[in-house]
VOGU-3710 file (C-alpha; in Angstrom, 3 decimals, decimal comma):
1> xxxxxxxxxx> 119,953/127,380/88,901  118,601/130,042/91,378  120,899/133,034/92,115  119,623/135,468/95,268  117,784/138,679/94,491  116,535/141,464/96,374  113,319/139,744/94,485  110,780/138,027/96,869  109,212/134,712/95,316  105,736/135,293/94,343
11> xxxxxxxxxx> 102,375/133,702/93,486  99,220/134,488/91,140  96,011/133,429/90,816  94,611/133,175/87,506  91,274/132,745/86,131  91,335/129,438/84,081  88,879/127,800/81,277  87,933/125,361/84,108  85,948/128,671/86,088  88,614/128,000/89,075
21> xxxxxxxxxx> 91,643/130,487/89,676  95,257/128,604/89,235  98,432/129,396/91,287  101,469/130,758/88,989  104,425/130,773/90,771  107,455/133,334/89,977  110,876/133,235/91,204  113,306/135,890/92,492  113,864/137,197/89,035  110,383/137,489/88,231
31> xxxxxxxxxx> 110,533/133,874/86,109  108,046/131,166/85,714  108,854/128,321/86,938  107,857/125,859/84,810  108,278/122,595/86,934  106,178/123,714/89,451  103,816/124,982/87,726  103,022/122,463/85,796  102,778/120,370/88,802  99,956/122,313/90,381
41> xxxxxxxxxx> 98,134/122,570/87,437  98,338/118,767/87,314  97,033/118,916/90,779  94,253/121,546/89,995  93,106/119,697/87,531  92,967/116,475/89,572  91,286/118,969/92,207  88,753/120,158/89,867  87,601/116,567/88,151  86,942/115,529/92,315
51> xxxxxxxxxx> 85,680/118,747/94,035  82,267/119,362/95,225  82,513/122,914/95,454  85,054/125,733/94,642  85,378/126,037/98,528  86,751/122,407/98,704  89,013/123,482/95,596  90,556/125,891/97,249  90,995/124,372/100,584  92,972/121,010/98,399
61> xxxxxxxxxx> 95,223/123,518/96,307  95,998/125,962/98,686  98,315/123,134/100,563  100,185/122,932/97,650  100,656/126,199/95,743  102,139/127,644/99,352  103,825/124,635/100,261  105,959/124,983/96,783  106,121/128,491/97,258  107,753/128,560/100,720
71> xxxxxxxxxx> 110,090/125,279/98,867  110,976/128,007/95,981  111,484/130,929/98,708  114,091/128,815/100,228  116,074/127,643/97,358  116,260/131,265/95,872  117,575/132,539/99,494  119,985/129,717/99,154  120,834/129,452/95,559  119,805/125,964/95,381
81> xxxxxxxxxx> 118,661/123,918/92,584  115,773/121,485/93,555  117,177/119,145/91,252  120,382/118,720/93,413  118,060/118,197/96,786  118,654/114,991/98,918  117,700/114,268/102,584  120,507/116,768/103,808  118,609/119,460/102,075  115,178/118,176/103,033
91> xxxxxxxxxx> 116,061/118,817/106,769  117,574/121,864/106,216  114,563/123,005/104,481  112,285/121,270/107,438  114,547/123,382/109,939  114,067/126,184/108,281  110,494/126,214/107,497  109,694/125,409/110,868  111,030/128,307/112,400  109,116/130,223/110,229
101> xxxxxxxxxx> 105,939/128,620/111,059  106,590/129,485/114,539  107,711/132,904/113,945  104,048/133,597/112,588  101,967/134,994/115,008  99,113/132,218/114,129  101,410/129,775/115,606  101,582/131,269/118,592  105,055/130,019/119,647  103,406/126,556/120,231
111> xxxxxxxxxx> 105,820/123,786/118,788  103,848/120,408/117,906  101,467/122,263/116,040  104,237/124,462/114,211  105,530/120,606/113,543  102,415/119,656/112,112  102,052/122,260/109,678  105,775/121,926/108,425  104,875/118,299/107,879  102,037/118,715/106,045
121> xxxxxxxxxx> 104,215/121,193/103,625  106,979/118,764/103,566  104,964/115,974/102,321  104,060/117,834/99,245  107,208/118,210/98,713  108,040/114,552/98,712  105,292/114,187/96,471  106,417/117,085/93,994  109,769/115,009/93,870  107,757/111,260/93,094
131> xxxxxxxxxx> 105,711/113,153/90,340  108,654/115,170/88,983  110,671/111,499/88,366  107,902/108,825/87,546  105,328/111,206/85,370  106,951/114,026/84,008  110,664/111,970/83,895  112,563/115,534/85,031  114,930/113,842/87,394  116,048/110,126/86,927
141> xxxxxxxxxx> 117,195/107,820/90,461  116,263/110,867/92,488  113,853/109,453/94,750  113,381/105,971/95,774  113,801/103,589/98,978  117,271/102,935/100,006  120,650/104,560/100,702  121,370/104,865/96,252  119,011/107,782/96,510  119,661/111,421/97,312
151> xxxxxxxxxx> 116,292/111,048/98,527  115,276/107,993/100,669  111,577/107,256/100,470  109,653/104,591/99,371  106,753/106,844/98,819  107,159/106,377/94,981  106,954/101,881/95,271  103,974/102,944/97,510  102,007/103,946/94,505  103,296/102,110/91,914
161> xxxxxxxxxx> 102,573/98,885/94,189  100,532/99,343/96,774  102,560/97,152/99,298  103,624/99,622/101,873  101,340/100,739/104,157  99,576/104,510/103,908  101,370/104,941/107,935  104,317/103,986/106,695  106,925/106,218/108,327  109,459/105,093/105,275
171> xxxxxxxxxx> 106,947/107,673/103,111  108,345/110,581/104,225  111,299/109,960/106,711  112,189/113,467/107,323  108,958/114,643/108,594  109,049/115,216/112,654  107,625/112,259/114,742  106,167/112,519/117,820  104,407/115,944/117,693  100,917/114,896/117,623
181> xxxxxxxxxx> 99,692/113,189/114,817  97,220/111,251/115,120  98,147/111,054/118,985  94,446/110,549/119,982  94,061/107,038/118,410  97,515/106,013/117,912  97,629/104,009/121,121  92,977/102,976/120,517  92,918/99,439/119,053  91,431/98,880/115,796
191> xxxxxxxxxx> 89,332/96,446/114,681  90,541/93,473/112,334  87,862/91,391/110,043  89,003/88,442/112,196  87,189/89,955/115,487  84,231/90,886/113,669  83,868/86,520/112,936  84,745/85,872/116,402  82,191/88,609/117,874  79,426/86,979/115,073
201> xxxxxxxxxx> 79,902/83,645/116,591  80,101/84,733/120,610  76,979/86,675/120,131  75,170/83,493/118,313  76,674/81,518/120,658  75,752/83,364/123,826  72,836/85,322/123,462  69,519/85,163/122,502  68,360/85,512/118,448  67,209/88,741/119,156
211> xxxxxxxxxx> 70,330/89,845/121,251  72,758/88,189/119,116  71,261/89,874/115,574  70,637/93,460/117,387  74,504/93,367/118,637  75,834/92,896/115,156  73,988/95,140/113,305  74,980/97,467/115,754  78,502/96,651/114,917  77,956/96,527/111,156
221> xxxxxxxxxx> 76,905/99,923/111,712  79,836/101,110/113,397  82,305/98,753/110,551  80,660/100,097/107,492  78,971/103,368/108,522  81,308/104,374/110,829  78,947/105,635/113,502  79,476/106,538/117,357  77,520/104,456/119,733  75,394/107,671/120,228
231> xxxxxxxxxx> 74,286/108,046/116,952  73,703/104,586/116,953  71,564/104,617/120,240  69,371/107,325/118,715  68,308/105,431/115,520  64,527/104,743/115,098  62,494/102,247/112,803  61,106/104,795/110,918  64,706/105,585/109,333  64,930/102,023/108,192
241> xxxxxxxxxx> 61,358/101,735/106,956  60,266/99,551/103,999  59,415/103,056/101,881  62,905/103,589/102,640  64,513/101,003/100,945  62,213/101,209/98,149  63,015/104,779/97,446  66,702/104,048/97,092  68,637/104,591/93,509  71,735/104,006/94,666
251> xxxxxxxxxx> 73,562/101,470/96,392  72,523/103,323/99,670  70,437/105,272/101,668  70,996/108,367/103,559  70,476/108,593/107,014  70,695/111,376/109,790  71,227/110,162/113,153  69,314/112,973/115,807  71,905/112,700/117,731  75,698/113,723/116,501
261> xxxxxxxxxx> 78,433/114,850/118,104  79,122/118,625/118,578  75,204/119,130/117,296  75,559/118,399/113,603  72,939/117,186/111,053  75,133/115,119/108,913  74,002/112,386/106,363  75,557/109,296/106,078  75,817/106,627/103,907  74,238/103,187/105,086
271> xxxxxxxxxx> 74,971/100,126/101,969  71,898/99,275/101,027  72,406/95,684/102,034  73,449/96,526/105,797  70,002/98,764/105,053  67,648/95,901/103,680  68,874/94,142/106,838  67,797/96,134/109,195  64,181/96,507/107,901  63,894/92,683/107,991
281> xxxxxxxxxx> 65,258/92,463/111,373  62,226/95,522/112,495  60,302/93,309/110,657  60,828/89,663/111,968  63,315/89,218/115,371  62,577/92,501/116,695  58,606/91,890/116,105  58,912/88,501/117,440  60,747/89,659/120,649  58,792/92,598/121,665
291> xxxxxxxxxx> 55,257/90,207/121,153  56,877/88,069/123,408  57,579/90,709/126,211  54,511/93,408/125,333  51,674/91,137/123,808  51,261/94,514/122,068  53,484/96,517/119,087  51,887/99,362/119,427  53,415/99,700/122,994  56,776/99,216/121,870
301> xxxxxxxxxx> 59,764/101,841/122,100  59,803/103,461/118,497  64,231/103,187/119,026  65,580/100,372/116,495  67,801/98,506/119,157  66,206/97,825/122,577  66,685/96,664/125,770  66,505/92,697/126,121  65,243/93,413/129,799  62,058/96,259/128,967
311> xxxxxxxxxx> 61,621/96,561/125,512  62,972/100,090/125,682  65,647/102,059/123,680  69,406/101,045/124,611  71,428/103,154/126,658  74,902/104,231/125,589  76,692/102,854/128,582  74,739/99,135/127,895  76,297/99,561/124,334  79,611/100,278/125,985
321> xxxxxxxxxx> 79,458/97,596/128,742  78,258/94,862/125,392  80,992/95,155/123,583  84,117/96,021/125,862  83,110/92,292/127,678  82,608/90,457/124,631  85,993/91,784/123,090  87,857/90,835/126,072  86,123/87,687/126,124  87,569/87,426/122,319
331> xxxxxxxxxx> 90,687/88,478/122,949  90,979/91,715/121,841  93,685/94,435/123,593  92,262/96,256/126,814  89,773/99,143/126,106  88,708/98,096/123,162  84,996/99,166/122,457  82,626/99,094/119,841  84,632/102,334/118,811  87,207/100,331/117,744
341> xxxxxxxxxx> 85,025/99,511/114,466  84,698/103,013/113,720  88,139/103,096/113,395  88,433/100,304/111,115  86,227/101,568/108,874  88,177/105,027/108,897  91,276/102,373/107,854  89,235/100,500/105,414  88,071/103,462/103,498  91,401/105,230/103,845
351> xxxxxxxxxx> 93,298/101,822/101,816  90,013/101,822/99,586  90,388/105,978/98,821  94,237/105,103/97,885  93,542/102,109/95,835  91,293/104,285/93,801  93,910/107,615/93,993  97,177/105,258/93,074  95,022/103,240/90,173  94,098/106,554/88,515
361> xxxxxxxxxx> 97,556/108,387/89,705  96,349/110,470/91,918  97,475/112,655/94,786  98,164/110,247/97,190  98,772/112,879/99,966  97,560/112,245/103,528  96,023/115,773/103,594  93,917/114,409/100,211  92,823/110,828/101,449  91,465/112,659/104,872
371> xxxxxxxxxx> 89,572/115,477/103,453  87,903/111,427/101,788  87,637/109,513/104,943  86,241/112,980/106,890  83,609/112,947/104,276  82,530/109,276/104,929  82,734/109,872/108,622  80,038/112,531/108,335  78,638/114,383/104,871  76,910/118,160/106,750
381> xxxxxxxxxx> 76,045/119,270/103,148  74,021/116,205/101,223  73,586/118,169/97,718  77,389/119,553/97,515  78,983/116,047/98,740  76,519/113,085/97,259  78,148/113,756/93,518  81,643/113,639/94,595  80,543/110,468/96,787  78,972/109,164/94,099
391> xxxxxxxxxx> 81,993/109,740/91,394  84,778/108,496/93,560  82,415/105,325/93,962  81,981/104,376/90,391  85,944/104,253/90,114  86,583/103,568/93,173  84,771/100,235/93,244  86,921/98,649/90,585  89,822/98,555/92,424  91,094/95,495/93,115
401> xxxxxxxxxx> 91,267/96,538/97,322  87,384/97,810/97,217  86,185/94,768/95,521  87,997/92,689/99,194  86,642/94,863/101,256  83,267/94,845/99,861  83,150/90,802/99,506  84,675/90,798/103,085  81,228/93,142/104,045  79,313/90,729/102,025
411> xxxxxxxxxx> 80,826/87,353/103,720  80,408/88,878/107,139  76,963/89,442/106,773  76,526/86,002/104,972  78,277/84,234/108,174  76,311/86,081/110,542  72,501/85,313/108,807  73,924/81,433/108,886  75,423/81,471/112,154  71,985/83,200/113,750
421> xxxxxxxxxx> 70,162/80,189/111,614  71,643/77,828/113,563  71,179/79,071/116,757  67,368/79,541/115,895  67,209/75,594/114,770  69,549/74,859/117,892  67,021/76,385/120,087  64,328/74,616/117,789  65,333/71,453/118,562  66,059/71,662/122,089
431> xxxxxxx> 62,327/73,126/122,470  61,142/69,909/120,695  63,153/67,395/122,687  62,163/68,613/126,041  58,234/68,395/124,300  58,602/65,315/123,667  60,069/63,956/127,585
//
C-alpha cells in the first residue's frame, strides 16, 4: 500500500525495441509500479500494431500514461491502495482531479471543459480497473454492473458481450453529465436503416427515374461516406469515371471532394460498389435525362447530380429543401436533413470500430473509437492513414456487426436498383397504354 512522501510521482519515457518511447511510471518512493505499467505497455503495444505514425502514437498513449499518473499522484497523497477503490473513491478522485484541471492555467477557469478533460482521464481509469480483473486477474468481483461491486459499471459485460450500447451512461457512471459532450448532436436525429427503405420507395414512388436514382445516391453518399451536402454538391463525373473504377485494388476508391469544410483536401473512402454505381448512373439515367433536356452532352454541367429543372449542378439549399420534405413526409423527427445520414454512418462505424476493438480485446475507450470514426469522416494525409484503414479493415470485416452492416449496405442498394426497375416498367407501361387509345 502507498504511504505519503515528500516524493512526487513520476514518469519516464523509454526507448523500446518497437522504435517508440514507453511511459514508466514511479511512485512516491521512487518504485515501479508494476500494475500500471504493465497496463500501458499493453496499451502501447496495442497503439503501436494500429498507428499510422509515431505522432498518432503519441497522441493515443499520452491519454493514458498521464491519466494513471495523476490516478497514482492521488493515491500516494492519500495513502490509498487502488485495489481497495469503489465508486466513493472514484468521485473523490473525480473531485479532486477536477480542481486541478481548473487550477491549470490552460483551463482557464472555464468549467465544462475542465469536466471534459477529467472525464476523459476518468474513463481510463475505469478501463485500467476492467483490464486489471478480466485479463491480468489482479482483482476478483471488483468491477461489474450492480450494487455487489465496489465499482458499479457494466463497462466490463460491454466487451465481453457487446449488448450495451457504446453511449451507455452505465459505462462509466461517475463521469460528469451535462458539460458538453457531444452537446452539438445530442438533440440532431439520426438516421435508422428503416428511413433509408422508406426514403428508397418515396423517391421511386414520387419522382422521376432520374430524380429518384440521383436522390439516393446522394444519400448513399452521405450513409456510407459520410459526406456534407457540400462536398456532395461539388462532386463531378470525372471523379467517378470508368478509369476510375478500373484502377481500384481495393474495395474502394479515394475521392477528394473540392469543396470541404474549413478548406481541407481530405480523401475519403467511397465502397467500390456505391462507386460502380455511380459510373453507371453517369452512364445511363443521367445520359438519358440530360439528351432529353439538351439534345446535346457536350452542353451538359460537368457536376454529377443536377438540377431536374436546367440540367445544371444542384445547389446546397435544393439538397436541403429534398430531403428535410421527404423525411417529414416519412415521418422522421423535425429538422431532420440529409445530415442526419452522416450521422448514422458516424454510429455505424463507431459499433463496427468496437466490434472489431472488443473481438480482438482492444481498448475500447471513447477517446480510441473517435480518433477511428474522425478518420473515416475525413483522411487529410492519404499515405500515413490508407495502411491503418486498410489493417483495421481486414479484421474488422469479420466481425459479426460489420458483416450486418455491410449486407444491410448491400440490401439497400439491391432494394433501391429493384424499386427504380419498377418505376421505369410502371412508366413503360403507362406510355404503351395511352399508345395504344
Amino acid at each position: 500500500m502507498p504511504v505519503k512522501s515528500s516524493y512526487p510521482v513520476t514518469m519516464n519515457w523509454v526507448d523500446s525495441d518497437w522504435g517508440y518511447p514507453l511511459p514508466i511510471i514511479y511512485d512516491n518512493n521512487t518504485d515501479l509500479v508494476d500494475e500500471f505499467n504493465a497496463y500501458l505497455f499493453a496499451i502501447a503495444k496495442q497503439k503501436i500494431e494500429t498507428a499510422p505514425s509515431a505522432q498518432a502514437y503519441r497522441s493515443g498513449i499520452d491519454l493514458h500514461a498521464y491519466s494513471l499518473k495523476a490516478f497514482l499522484s492521488y493515491l500516494c497523497g492519500k495513502g490509498l491502495d487502488w485495489r481497495l477503490m469503489d465508486d466513493d473513491g472514484l468521485v473523490a478522485f473525480r473531485d479532486w482531479l477536477l480542481d486541478k484541471t481548473q487550477s491549470d492555467s490552460k483551463s482557464k477557469g472555464q468549467t465544462n471543459p475542465a469536466k471534459r478533460t477529467t472525464n476523459r482521464k476518468l474513463r481510463v481509469i475505469y478501463n485500467y480497473f476492467v483490464w486489471a480483473q478480466d485479463t491480468m486477474n489482479y482483482t476478483e468481483s471488483h468491477i461489474g454492473l450492480g450494487s455487489d461491486f465496489p465499482i458499479n459499471s457494466a463497462l466490463a459485460r460491454f466487451i465481453t458481450s457487446g449488448d450495451i450500447k457504446s453511449n451507455d451512461e452505465r459505462l462509466y457512471p461517475k463521469c460528469f453529465r451535462r458539460c458538453g459532450e457531444g452537446s452539438r448532436t445530442r438533440n440532431e436525429y439520426s438516421a435508422t436503416p428503416e428511413d433509408k427503405a422508406k426514403l428508397i420507395k418515396h423517391f421511386t414512388d414520387t419522382c422521376s427515374p432520374y430524380i429518384a436514382e440521383r436522390n439516393i445516391l446522394i444519400m448513399e453518399l452521405s450513409d456510407q461516406v459520410g459526406w456534407r451536402r457540400g462536398s456532395i454538391a461539388c462532386l463531378t463525373t470525372d471523379l467517378f469515371s470508368e478509369e476510375q473504377i478500373y484502377r481500384a485494388n481495393e474495395d474502394h476508391i479515394l475521392v477528394r471532394p473540392s469543396i470541404q469544410k474549413l478548406g481541407y483536401e481530405n480523401y475519403f473512402e467511397v465502397p467500390l460498389a456505391l462507386a460502380s454505381r455511380i459510373a453507371k448512373h453517369i452512364k445511363t439515367t443521367r445520359d438519358e435525362f440530360i439528351r432529353k433536356k439538351l439534345r446535346n452532352l457536350s452542353n451538359a454541367s460537368n457536376d454529377l447530380f443536377l438540377s431536374g429543372k436546367n440540367c445544371e449542378g444542384l445547389e446546397l439549399n435544393t439538397i436541403s429543401q429534398i430531403f428535410s420534405n421527404a423525411m417529414r413526409e416519412i415521418g422522421c423527427p423535425p429538422r431532420s436533413s440529409i445530415h442526419s445520414f452522416r450521422r448514422k454512418f458516424a454510429q455505424d462505424t463507431s459499433d463496427k470500430e468496437a466490434a472489431f476493438r472488443r473481438a480482438h480485446k482492444l481498448s475500447l475507450a471513447s477517446e480510441d473509437i473517435g480518433m477511428v470514426v474522425a478518420r473515416k469522416l475525413g483522411q487529410s494525409n492519404v499515405s500515413s492513414q490508407e495502411a491503418y484503414i486498410k489493417s483495421m479493415a481486414v479484421e474488422s470485416e469479420k466481425t459479426i456487426e460489420a458483416k450486418l452492416i455491410q449486407e444491410n449496405h448491400g440490401m439497400a442498394s439491391q432494394l433501391a436498383d429493384a424499386e427504380l426497375e419498377n418505376a421505369r416498367l410502371r412508366m413503360l407501361i403507362e406510355h404503351m397504354e395511352n399508345n395504344s387509345e
